[in-house]
C-alpha positions as CSV (number, residue, x, y, z in Angstrom):
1,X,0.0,0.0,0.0
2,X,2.8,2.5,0.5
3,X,4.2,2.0,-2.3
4,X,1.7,2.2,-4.6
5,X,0.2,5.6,-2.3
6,X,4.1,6.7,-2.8
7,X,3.8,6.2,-6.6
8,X,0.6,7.7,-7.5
9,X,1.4,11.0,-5.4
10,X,5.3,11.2,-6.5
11,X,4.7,10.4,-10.0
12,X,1.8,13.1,-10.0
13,X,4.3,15.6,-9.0
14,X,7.0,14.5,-11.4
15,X,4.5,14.5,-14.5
16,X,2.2,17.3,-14.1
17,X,4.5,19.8,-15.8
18,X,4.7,17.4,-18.5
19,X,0.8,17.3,-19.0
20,X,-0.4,20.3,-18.5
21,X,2.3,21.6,-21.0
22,X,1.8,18.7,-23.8
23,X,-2.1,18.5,-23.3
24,X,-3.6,21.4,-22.2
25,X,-0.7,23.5,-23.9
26,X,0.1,25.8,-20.7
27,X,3.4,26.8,-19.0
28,X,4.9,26.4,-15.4
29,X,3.3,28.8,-13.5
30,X,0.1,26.8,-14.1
31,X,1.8,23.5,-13.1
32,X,3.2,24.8,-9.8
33,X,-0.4,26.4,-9.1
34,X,-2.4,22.4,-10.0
35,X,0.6,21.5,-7.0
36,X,0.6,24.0,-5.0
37,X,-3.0,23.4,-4.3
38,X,-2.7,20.1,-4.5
39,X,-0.2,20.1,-1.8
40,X,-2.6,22.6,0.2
41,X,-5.7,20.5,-0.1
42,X,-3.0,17.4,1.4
43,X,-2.3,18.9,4.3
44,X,-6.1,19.4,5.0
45,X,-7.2,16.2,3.9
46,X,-4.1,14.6,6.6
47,X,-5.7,16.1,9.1
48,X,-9.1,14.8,8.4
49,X,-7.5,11.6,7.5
50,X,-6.2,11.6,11.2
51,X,-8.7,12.5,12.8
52,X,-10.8,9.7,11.2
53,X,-8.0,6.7,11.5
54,X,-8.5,7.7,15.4
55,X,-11.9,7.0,15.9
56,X,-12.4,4.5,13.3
57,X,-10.3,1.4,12.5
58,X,-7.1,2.6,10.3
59,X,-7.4,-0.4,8.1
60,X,-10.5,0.5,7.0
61,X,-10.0,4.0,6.2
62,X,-6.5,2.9,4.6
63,X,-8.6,0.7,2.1
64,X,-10.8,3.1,1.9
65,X,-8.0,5.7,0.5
66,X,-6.6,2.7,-1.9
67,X,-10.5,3.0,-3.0
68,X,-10.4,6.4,-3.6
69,X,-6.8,6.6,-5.4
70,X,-8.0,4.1,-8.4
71,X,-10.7,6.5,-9.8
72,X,-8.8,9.5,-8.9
73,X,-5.7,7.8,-10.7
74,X,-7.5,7.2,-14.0
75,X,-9.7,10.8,-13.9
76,X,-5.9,12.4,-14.2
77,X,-6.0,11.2,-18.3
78,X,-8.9,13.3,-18.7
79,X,-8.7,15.8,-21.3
80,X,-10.9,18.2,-19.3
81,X,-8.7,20.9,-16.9
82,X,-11.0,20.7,-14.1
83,X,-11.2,17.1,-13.8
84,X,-7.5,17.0,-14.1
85,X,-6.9,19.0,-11.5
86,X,-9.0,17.9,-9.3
87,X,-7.9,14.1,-10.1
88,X,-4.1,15.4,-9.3
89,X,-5.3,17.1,-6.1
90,X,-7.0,13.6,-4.9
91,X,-3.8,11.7,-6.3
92,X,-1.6,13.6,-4.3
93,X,-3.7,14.1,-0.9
94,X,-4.8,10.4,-0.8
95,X,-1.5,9.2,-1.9
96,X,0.2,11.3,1.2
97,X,-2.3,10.5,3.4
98,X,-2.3,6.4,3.0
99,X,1.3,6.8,3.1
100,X,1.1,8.9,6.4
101,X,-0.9,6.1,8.0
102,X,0.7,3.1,6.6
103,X,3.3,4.8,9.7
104,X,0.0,4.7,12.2
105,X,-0.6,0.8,11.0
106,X,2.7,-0.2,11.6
107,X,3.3,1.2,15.1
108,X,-0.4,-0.5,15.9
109,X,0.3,-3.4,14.9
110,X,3.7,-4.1,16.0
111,X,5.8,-4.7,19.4
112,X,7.8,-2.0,21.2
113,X,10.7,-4.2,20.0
114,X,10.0,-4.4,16.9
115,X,8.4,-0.8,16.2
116,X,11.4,0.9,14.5
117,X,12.2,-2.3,11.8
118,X,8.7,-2.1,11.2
119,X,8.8,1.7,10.3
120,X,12.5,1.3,8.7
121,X,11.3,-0.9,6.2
122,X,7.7,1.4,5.2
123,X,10.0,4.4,4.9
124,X,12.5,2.2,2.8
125,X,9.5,0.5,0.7
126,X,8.3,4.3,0.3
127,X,11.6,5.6,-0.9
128,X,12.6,3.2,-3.6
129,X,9.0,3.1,-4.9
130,X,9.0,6.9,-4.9
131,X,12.3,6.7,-7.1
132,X,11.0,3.7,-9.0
133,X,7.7,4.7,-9.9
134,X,8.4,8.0,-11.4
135,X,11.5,6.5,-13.7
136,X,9.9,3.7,-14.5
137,X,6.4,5.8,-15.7
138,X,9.1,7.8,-17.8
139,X,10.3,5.0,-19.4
140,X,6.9,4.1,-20.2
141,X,6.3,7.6,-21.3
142,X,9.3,8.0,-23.3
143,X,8.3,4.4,-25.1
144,X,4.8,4.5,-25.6
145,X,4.9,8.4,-26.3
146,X,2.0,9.0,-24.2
147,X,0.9,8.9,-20.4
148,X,-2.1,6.4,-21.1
149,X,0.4,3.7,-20.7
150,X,1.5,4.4,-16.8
């Protein structure tokens, strides 16, 4: 789950300046505003994210982000601005979010003992993927000369 939540919101970062320049035909500024809010709307949606994973069980709401990330994920090929924005916006909060409480899950369900291996390996699962996922949706890219293929 991390990795994929690690994917989808690192590889929406890497590749929005690439969309919004080769579909929609607009510059930088407009990228860094679609992740700039983007990045806004995460912090908000952490919180509420949170606030949720403590009163309800954080498996459930985990699944329930990994729910939300697949239509979210394939509303970002849209040809429509506003659905792409709003599709990155969702990528990037839900992605941030699972990945915030994949942390949670892991210190819930393991011993005091084995706690930090536990949260080592998440945060090293996250990394690579983060790396991965981004160079390996280029590839794609770069291949299939489109983004329909990642």
């Amino acid at each position: 789950m991390a990795a994929s939540a690690a994917v989808d919101g690192f590889s929406a970062t890497f590749f929005v300046p690439y969309a919004v320049e080769g579909v929609f035909g607009l510059n930088a500024r407009e990228s860094a505003a679609i992740l700039s809010s983007s990045s806004l709307f995460s912090i908000c949606l952490n919180l509420g994210v949170g606030w949720l994973c403590d009163r309800f069980s954080r498996w459930n709401i985990t699944i329930l982000l990994a729910a939300l990330l697949i239509p979210a994920s394939f509303a970002v090929l849209s040809q429509d601005l506003l659905v792409f924005r709003i599709a990155i916006a969702l990528v990037v909060s839900l992605g941030h979010a699972a990945t915030t409480q994949i942390y949670a899950i892991c210190g819930a369900g393991l011993t005091r003992d084995e706690i930090d291996t536990g949260i080592g390996i998440v945060g090293l699962d996250s990394g690579i993927f983060g790396y991965l996922g981004p160079q390996m949706l280029g590839y794609l890219r770069d291949s299939s000369g489109g983004f329909t293929t990642g």
